[in-house]
N, C-alpha and C positions, 0 to 999 in steps of 0.2 A: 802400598798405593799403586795406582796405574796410570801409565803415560801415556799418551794417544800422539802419536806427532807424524807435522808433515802438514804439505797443503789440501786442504778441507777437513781439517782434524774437529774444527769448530760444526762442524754437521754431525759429530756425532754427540753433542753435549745431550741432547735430550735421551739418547739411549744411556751415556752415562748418569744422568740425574735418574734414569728407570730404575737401573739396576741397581743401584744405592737405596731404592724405595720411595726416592722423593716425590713428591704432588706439591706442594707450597714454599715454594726457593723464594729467597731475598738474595737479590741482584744487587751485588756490591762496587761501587767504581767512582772512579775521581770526577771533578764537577768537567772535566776537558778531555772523557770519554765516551762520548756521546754517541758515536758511530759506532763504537765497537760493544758501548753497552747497549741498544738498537740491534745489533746483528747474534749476540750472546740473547737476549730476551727473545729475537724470531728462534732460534735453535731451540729454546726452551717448551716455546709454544705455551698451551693452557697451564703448564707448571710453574710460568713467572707469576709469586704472587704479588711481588711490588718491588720497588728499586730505592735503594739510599747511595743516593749519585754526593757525596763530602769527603771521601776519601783525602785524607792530608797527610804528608812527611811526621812521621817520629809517634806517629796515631797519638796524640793528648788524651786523657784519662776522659776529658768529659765528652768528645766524640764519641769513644768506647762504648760510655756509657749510653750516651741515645741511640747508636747500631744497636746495641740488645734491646734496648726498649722499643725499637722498631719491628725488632726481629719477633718481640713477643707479642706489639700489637698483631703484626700478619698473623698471627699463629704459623711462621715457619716451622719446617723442620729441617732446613739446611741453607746451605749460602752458596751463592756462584761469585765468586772475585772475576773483576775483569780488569787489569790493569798491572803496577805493579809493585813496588813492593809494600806502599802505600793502602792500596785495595785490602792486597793480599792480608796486610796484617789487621785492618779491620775484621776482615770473615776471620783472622785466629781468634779474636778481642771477643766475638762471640761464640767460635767453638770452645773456646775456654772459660764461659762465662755459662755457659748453657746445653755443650757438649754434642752441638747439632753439624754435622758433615758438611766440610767445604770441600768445593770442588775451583779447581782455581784455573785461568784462562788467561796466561803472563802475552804483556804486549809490550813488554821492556827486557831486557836481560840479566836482570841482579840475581833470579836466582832464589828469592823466598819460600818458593810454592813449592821445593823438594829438603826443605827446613821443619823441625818442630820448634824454631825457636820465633816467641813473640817477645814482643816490646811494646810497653807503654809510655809513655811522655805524662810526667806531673811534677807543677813545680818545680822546673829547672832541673830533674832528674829523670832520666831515660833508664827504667827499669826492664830486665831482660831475662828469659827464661826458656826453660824447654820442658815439654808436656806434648807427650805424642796422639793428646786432643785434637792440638789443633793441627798436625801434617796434615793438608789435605788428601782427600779420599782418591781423589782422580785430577791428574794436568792435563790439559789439553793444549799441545802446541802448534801453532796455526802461524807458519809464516807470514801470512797475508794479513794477519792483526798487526802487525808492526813498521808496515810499509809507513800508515801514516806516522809513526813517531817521528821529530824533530831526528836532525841529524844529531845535533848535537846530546839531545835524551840516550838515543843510542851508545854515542860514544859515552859516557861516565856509565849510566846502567851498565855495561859490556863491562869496562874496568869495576865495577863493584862487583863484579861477579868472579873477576880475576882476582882481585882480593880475596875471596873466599878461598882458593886452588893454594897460593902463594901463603896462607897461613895451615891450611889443612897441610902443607910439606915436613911442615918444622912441630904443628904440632905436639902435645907429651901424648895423645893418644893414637897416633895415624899408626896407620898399619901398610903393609905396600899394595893392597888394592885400592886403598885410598888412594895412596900416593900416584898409581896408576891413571885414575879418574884425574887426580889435580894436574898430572901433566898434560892430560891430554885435552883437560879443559882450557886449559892455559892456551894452549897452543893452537887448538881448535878456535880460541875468542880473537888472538894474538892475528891471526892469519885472515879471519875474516872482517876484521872492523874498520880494517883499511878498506875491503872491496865496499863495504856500507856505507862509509863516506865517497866513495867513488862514485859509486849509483845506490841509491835507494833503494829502488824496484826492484835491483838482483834478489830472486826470492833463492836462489841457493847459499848468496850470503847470509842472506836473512837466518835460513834454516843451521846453517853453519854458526850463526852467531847463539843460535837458542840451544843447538846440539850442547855449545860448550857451557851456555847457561846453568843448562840443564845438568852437567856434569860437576859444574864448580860449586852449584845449589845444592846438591847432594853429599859433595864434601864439607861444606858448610853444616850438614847436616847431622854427619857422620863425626867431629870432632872438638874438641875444644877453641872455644875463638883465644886469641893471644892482643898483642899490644896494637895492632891496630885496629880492630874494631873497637876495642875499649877508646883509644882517643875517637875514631868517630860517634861513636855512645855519647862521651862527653862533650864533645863540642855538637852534636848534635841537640842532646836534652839542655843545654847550659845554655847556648845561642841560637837556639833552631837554622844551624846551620844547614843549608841545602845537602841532602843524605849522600846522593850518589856523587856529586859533585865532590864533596868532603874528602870521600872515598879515592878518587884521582887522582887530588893534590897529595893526599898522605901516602897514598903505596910507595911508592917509589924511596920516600927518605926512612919507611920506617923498615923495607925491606933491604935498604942499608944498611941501618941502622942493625937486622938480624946478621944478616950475610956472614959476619965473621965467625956467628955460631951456631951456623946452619948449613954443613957444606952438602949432606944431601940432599936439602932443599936445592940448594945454591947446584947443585949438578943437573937435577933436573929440570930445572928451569933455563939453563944453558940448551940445553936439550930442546925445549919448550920457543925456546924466543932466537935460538940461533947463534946468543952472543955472549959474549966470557964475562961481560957483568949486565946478572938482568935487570938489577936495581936501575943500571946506567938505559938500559933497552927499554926497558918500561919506561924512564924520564922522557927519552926519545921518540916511543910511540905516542905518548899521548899528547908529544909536541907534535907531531907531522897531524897527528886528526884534531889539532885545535882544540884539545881541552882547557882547561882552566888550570894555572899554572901558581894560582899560591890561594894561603886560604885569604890575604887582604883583599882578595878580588872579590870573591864571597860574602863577605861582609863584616870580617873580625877585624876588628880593633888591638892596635897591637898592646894596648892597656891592658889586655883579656889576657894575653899570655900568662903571666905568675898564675894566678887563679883556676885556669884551665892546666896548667902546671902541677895546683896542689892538691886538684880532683884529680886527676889522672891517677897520681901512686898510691892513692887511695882505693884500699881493694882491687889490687892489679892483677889483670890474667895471667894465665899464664905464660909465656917466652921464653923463646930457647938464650936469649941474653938479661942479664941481669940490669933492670931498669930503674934507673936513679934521676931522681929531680934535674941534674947539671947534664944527662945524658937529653933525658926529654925537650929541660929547655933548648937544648941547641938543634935539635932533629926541629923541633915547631917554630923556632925564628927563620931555620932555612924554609919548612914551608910556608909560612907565614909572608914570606919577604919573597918567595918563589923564586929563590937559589937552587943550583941542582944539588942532587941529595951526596952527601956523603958519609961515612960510616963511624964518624966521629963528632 
């Protein structure tokens, strides 16, 4: 794939759609990117051949299904994503369904668009895979897309993306140029998303926050996911739990929750965040940027626990600690209850 990044990287999408071969792109993007899907379509010029603006969290099977049905009316032959990780996985949902090149244009920091792995949402189950279909062909990263994101979008997108670093550490298959990339993704999101909450406009934060996007999407990319993304899978597909938001509340208690059998992770990420427990630093940070602090704020029901309990150890990824029902339950009542995390 190829990276184009920095400010005005979005003036080059129409030489990227060229050299790919494209003439007839579907513009893909959530119903509350309108500006950036408007500025992504002038860059395209005569090659935009129409837009499906439904982009939604955990993509449902039956959206999926009307983006390719969309994609086949235009007679596309490829897809622009404008947004994040939401868009993004719609343009997989048709490179995988019809094998047509996405080109993807991140205006959040999770981190998707340097991923092969997609996800469907059906019937309360969040299905997930990888298929080097759908890695998009070209990213283009354009600081000045993400001025207008919410502050707050910023801050959990940034932490979802930190999660990707923080299990690419501990992974069974990281290697140490991953591990390379996850610290310095870490570190690079770590440092910048304080300045973002400071000021918006700073587009070097901005660019600092997509550098390490871009670095932690890549390790994401590059390894096996482990026990936290399987709980945000599950409480995502089960409760359509808000994706990135999910992602905030869980790091922290499940990177606890690893720490005792992960000390090279656990070294780098000292490295990474400056402080001798990062589980504890991370609880910290995303307290000073006003995250959301338990999953009850979100919308779970503390009735949901057992249930989300007995999906969980069912089909469990993989972890560097060995994951037991009476382990999980007490890790998800502290999040749940937004207690700080601890390793027990």
């Amino acid at each position: 794939m190829r990276v184009v990044f920095g400010v005005g990287a979005l003036d080059r999408l129409g030489a990227e759609a060229a050299a790919l071969g494209l003439s007839r792109v579907l513009v893909i993007r959530g119903p509350g990117r309108s500006g950036a899907g408007r500025r992504v379509a002038e860059a395209l010029g005569g090659r935009a051949a129409g837009l499906f603006a439904e982009a939604r969290m955990h993509v449902p099977a039956d959206l999926a299904r009307r983006t390719v049905e969309a994609a086949d009316e235009l007679g596309a032959d490829g897809c622009v994503t404008v947004g994040g990780g939401s868009a993004i996985g719609l343009g997989k949902a048709v490179a995988l369904a019809r094998g047509l090149p996405v080109v993807a244009v991140p205006t959040t920091y999770a981190g998707s668009e340097m991923t092969p792995v997609w996800g469907v949402t059906e019937q309360g189950h969040k299905r997930t895979g990888r298929d080097q279909r759908v890695l998009p062909r070209s990213v283009l990263y354009d600081p000045t897309l993400t001025v207008s994101l919410p502050t707050m979008l910023s801050v959990v997108s940034g932490v979802n993306a930190l999660a990707h670093a923080v299990e690419g550490l501990y992974a069974p298959d990281t290697t140490p140029i991953i591990c390379l990339m996850a610290e310095e993704g870490a570190r690079a999101l770590a440092e910048a998303l304080p300045k973002v909450v400071t000021d918006g406009a700073d587009l070097d934060a901005r660019a600092g926050a997509q550098y390490g996007a871009w670095l932690c999407g890549a390790v994401l990319g590059a390894t096996t996911m482990s026990l936290h993304h399987k709980l945000c899978h599950t409480l995502g597909g089960m409760l359509d739990l808000p994706h990135a938001q999910t992602h905030t509340v869980l790091l922290p208690h499940v990177l606890a929750y690893n720490q005792p059998a992960a000390p090279t992770a656990v070294a780098a990420l000292r490295r990474a965040f400056g402080a001798a427990d990062p589980a504890g630093a991370l609880w910290d940070l995303t307290d000073r940027l006003g995250a959301p602090r338990s999953l009850r704020e979100l919308g779970m029901a503390e009735a949901d626990l057992p249930r989300v309990v007995e999906q969980a150890v069912l089909r469990p990824y993989a972890n560097p600690r060995e994951v037991t029902a009476d382990g999980l339950a007490r890790l998800l009542r502290r999040a749940w209850a937004g207690e700080p995390p601890r390793d027990a």
